[in-house]
C-alpha positions in Angstrom: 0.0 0.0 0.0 2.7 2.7 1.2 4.9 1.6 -1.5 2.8 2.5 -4.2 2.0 6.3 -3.1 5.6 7.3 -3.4 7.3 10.5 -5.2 5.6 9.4 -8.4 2.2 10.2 -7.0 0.6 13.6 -8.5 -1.9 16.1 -7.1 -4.5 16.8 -9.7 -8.0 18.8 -9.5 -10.9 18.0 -7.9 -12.7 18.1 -11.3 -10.1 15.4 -12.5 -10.8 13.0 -9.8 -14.1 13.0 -10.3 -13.6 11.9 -13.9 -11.0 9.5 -12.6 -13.5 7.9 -10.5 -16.3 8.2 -13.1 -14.0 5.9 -15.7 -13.3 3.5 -12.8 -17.2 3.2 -12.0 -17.1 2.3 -16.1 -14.6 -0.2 -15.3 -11.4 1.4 -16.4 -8.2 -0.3 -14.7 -5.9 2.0 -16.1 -8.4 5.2 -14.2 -8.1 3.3 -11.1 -4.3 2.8 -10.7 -4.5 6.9 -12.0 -6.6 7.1 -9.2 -4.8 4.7 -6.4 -1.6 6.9 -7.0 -3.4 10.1 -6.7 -5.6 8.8 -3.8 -4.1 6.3 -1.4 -1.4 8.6 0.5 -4.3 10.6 1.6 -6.7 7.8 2.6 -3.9 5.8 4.9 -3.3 9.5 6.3 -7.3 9.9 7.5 -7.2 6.2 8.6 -3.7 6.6 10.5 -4.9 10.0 12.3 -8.6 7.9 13.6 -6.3 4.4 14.4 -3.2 5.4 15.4 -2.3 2.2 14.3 -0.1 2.6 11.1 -0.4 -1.7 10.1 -4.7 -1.4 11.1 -4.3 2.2 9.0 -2.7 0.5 6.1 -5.2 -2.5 6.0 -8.3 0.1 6.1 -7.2 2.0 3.5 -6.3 -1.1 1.0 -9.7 -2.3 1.8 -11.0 1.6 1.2 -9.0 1.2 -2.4 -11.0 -2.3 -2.7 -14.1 -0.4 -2.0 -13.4 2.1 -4.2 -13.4 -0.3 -6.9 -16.1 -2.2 -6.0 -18.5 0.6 -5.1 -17.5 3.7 -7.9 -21.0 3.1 -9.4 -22.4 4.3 -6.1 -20.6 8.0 -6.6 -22.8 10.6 -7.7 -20.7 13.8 -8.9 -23.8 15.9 -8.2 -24.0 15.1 -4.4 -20.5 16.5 -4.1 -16.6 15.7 -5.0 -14.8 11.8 -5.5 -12.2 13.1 -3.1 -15.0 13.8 -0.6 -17.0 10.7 -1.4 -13.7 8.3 -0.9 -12.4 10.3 2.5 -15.8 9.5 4.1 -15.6 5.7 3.0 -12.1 5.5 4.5 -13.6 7.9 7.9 -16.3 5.2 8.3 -14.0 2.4 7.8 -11.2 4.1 10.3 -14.0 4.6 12.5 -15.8 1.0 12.5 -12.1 -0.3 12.7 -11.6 0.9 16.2 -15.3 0.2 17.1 -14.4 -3.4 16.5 -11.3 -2.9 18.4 -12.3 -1.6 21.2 -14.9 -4.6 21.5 -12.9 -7.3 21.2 -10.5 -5.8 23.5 -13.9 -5.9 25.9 -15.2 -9.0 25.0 -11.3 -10.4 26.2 -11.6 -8.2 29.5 -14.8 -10.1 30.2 -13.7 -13.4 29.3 -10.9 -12.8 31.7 -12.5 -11.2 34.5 -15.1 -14.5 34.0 -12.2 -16.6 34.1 -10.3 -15.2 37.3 -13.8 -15.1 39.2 -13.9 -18.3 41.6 -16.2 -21.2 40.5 -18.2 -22.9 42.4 -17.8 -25.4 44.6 -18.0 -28.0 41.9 -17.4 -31.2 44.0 -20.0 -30.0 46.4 -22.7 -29.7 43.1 -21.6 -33.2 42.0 -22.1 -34.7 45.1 -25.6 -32.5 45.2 -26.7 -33.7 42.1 -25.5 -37.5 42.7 -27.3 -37.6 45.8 -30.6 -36.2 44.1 -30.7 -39.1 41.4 -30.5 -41.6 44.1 -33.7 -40.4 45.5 -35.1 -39.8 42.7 -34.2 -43.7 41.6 -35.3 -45.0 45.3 -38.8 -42.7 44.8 -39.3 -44.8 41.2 -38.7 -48.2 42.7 -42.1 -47.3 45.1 -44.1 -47.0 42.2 -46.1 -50.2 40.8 -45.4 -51.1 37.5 -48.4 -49.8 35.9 -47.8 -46.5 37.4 -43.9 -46.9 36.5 -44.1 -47.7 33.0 -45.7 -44.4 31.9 -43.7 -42.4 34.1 -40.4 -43.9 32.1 -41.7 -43.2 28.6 -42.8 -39.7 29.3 -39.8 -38.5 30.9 -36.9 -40.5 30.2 -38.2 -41.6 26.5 -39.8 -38.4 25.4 -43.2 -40.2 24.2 -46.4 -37.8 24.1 -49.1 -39.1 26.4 -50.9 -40.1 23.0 -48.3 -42.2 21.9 -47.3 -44.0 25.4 -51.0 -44.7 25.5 -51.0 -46.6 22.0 -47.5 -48.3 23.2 -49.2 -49.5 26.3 -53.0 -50.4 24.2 -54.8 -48.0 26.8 -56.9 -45.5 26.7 -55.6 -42.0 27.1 -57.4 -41.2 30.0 -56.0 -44.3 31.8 -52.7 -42.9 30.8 -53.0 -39.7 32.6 -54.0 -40.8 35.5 -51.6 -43.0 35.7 -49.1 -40.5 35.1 -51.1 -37.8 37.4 -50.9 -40.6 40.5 -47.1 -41.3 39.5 -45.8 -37.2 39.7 -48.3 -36.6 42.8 -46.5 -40.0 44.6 -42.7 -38.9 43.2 -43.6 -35.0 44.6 -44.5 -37.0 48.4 -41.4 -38.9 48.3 -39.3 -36.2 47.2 -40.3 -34.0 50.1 -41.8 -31.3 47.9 -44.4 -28.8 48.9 -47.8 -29.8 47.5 
């Protein structure tokens, strides 16, 4: 990028930019390099004053240039000068840059801060949650089979009551209540309010 806008790079009108950037939005690549020479110096200058950065100002104004290419059907001469037009692409750009910046910069803060807050007691959750199945497995060895059985599809197999009822050839009433008696049993054993 820096290499190109060296001694050999001209200052010409603004009038002559805008035809510059006129041929380029025809498609002209001899316009464009015209125009890179004439361009690029001040575009990484706007980009380095809003980064600070000269390597980020560098890559924002190559992907300016890449917009510039890309986009010069977008100028319209009448809403004001191609020197104007391209310094607010390469402002934006300068501008999103740090935005995006600054974010990840916060987004690794957080991670960080998450990472140096203390955890949990983990063994004391495993041992929590260990000791919960267990009563929930000695509560399911109360139940009768009947009540059992529907209990097991619903919530360990994922069946819809219509479908444990036509696994099991009973009604869907039956199944229900079967499944009502099974939870109001399960919420006695496990101690919870009722």
């Amino acid at each position: 990028m820096a290499k190109r806008q060296a001694p050999q790079a001209r200052h010409i009108g603004a009038s002559e930019t805008d035809r510059l950037l006129l041929s380029v939005a025809a498609g002209s690549h001899d316009a464009f390099t015209r125009l890179y020479d004439t361009v690029a110096g001040p575009i990484y200058g706007i980009a380095c004053h809003v980064l600070r950065d000269p390597a980020r100002a560098e890559e924002v104004a190559q992907d300016v240039m890449l917009e510039v290419w890309q986009t010069a059907r977008r100028y319209r001469p009448e809403s004001g000068h191609a020197m104007t037009w391209m310094m607010t692409i390469a402002h934006h750009r300068a501008v999103d840059c740090v935005r995006t910046v600054r974010r990840s910069a916060e987004r690794e803060r957080a991670v960080s801060q998450h990472e140096s807050t203390p955890a949990f007691d983990d063994v004391a959750e495993t041992v929590e949650a260990l000791r919960e199945r267990e009563q929930v497995r000695s509560c399911l060895q109360d139940l009768t089979a009947e009540l059992l059985q529907p209990v097991l599809l619903v919530y360990y197999r994922g069946l819809t009551h219509a479908e444990v009822a036509a696994a099991l050839s009973l009604p869907l009433g039956t199944v229900k209540s079967r499944l009502r008696r099974a939870l109001t049993h399960l919420r006695h054993c496990l101690g919870a309010p009722r």
